[in-house]
Structures are given as structure tokens and as C-alpha cells.
C-alpha positions in Angstrom: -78.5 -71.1 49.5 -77.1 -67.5 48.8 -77.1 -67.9 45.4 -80.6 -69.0 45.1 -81.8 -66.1 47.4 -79.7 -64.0 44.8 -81.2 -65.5 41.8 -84.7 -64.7 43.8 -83.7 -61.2 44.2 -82.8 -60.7 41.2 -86.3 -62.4 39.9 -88.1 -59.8 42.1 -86.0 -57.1 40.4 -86.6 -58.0 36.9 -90.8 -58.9 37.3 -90.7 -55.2 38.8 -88.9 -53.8 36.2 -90.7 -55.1 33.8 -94.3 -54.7 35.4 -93.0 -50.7 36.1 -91.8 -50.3 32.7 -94.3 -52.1 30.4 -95.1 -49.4 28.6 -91.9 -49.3 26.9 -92.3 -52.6 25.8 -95.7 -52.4 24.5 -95.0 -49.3 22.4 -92.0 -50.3 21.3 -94.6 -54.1 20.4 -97.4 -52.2 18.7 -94.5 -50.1 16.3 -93.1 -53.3 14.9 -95.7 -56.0 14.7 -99.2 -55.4 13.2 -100.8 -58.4 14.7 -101.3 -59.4 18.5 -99.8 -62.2 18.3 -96.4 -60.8 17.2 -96.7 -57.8 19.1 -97.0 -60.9 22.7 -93.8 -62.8 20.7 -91.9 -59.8 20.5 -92.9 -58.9 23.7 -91.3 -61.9 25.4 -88.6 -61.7 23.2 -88.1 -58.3 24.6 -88.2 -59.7 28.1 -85.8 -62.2 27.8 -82.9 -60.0 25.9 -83.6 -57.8 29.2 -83.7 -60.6 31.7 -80.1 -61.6 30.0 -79.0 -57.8 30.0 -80.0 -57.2 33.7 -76.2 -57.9 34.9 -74.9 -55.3 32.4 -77.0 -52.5 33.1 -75.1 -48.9 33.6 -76.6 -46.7 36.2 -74.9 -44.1 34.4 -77.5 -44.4 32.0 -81.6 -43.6 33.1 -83.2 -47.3 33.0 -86.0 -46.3 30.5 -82.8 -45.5 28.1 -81.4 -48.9 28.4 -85.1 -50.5 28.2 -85.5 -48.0 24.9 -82.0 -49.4 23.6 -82.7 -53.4 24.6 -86.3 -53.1 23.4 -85.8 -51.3 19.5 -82.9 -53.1 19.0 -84.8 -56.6 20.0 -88.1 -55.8 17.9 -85.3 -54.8 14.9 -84.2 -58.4 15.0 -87.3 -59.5 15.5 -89.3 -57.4 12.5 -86.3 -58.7 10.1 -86.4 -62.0 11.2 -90.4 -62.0 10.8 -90.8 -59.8 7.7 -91.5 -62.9 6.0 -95.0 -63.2 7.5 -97.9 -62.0 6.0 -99.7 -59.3 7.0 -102.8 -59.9 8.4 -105.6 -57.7 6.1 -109.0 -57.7 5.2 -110.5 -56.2 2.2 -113.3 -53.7 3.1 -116.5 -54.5 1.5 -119.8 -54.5 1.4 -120.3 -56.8 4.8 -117.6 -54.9 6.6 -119.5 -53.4 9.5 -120.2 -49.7 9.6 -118.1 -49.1 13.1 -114.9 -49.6 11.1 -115.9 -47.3 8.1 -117.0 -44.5 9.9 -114.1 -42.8 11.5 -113.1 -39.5 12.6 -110.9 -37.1 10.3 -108.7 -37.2 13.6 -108.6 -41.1 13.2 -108.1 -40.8 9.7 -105.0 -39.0 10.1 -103.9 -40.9 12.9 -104.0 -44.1 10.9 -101.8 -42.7 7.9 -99.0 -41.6 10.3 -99.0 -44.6 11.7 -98.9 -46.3 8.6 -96.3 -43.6 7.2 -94.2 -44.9 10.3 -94.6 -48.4 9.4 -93.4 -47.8 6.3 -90.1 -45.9 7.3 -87.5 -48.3 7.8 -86.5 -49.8 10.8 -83.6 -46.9 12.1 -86.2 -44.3 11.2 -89.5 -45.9 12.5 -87.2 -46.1 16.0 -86.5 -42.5 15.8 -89.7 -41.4 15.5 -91.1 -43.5 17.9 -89.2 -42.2 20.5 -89.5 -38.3 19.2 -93.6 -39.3 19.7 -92.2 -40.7 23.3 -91.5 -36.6 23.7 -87.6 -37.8 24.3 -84.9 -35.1 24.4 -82.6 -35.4 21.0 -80.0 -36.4 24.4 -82.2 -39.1 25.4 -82.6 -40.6 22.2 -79.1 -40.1 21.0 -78.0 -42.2 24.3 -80.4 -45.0 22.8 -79.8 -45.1 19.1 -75.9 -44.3 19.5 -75.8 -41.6 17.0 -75.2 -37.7 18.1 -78.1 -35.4 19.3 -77.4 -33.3 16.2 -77.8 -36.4 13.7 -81.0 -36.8 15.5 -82.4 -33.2 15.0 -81.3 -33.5 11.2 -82.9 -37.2 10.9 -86.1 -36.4 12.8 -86.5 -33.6 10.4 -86.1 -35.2 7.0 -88.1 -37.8 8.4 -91.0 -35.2 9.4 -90.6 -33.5 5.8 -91.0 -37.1 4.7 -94.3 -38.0 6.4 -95.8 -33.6 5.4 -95.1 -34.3 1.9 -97.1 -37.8 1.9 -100.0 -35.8 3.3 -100.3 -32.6 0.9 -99.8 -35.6 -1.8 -103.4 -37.2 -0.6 -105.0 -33.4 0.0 -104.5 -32.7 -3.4 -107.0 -35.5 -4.5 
């Protein structure tokens, strides 16, 4: 009897964590997967490697830290296990309707970071994911591993990256 009253505890536990924390897991989703229904696999994949984690957890650490760490490294696997898949695309034509043509210069821009981020590979595209997160170089040093220095220097040849792919398409 105790251990199922523990095992329900610890049920609570997790569908709170994960219902407090979502977020995390669908940012972490929508960076890795172009398609819904990858971004819902790697979602539960996500909450199962934390489920399976929950015993190992270090209150030393904040909890969206160890989410961060659980969910990049998951959607990591995930994306390389996956990569295989097409991408799901449509060519624009002369049907396409005019609500996806017409967009903002803010939208326009929006879309080629994100798709400058997509095309970073997978260490990088978890940096800056986090540095648009507004995490401290501490914080996401504590989930990568690597020192808050290397993050400052990576964040910023991946920034110098992503500003030289824009003034290449200003030119034009």
C-alpha cells in the first residue's frame, strides 16, 4: 500500500511538473521538429526521459535547468534519430492563398532567424534557443555543460553567423 501511495505521489508530482513547466517542452518541440506531429512525438518523448529522470533530480540545480538539460538533450536524440524524415513543404504558387504571401517585414525576418536557427546544428540551435529564453550565460552553462565564457564566445560567433546571412539577402 505505501508504495502505491508513493508511486501516486510521485504521479501527482510529475503531471504538475510537467503541466507547470510546459513551456519548456514546447519550445524546446517547435526548435527541433518542423511538423506537429513531431513536435507531439518529441513531446512525449520528452516526458518520459523526465518521468524516468524524476528520482535523479538535484535540488542544487533550479528545476527549469534540469527540464532545459532533459528536454535539448532528448529532442537531440530525437532530431538525429528523425532527420531521415522529410520535411513537410509546399511550393508557393499561384493557388497558394494570399494570407500566407502577405506578411509583415517583421514576419519576414522572424521566419529567416528561425530558419537560420534551424539550420545551425544541433549544440548551436540549443544555445541560442536558450539565449532567446533570456537565460544567464550561468544558466545555460549549468544546462549545456560547457563554461559561461565558452557560452559568451559561442553565442557570439553564432550571432556574427546569423548578421552576416542577413546583410547577404539586403544586398539583393
Amino acid at each position: 500500500m505505501i508504495d502505491q501511495l508513493n508511486e501516486k505521489e510521485r504521479t501527482l508530482q510529475f503531471q504538475d511538473l510537467i503541466e507547470r513547466h510546459k513551456g519548456i517542452l514546447l519550445k524546446v518541440a517547435r526548435t527541433y521538429c518542423r511538423n506537429e506531429t513531431d513536435r507531439e512525438d518529441l513531446v512525449q518523448e520528452i516526458s518520459i526521459q523526465i518521468w524516468r529522470s524524476m528520482g535523479r533530480y538535484n535540488s542544487e540545480y533550479k528545476i527549469s535547468t534540469w527540464l532545459y538539460r532533459i528536454s535539448i538533450n532528448t529532442a537531440i536524440s530525437f532530431y538525429r534519430k528523425h532527420s531521415k524524415r522529410q520535411e513537410n513543404t509546399f511550393p508557393l504558387g499561384e493557388n497558394t492563398p494570399a494570407y500566407i504571401v502577405e506578411n509583415t517585414e517583421k514576419e519576414i525576418q522572424l521566419g529567416l532567424l528561425d530558419k537560420f536557427i534551424n539550420e545551425l546544428n544541433d549544440f548551436d540551435k540549443a544555445l541560442m534557443l536558450l539565449y532567446l529564453e533570456e537565460k544567464s550565460h550561468i544558466e545555460i552553462a549549468e544546462i549545456t555543460g560547457i563554461t559561461p565564457s565558452n557560452v559568451g564566445t559561442k553565442i557570439g560567433r553564432i550571432k556574427e553567423k546569423i548578421k552576416v546571412r542577413f546583410s547577404k539577402l539586403n544586398k539583393f
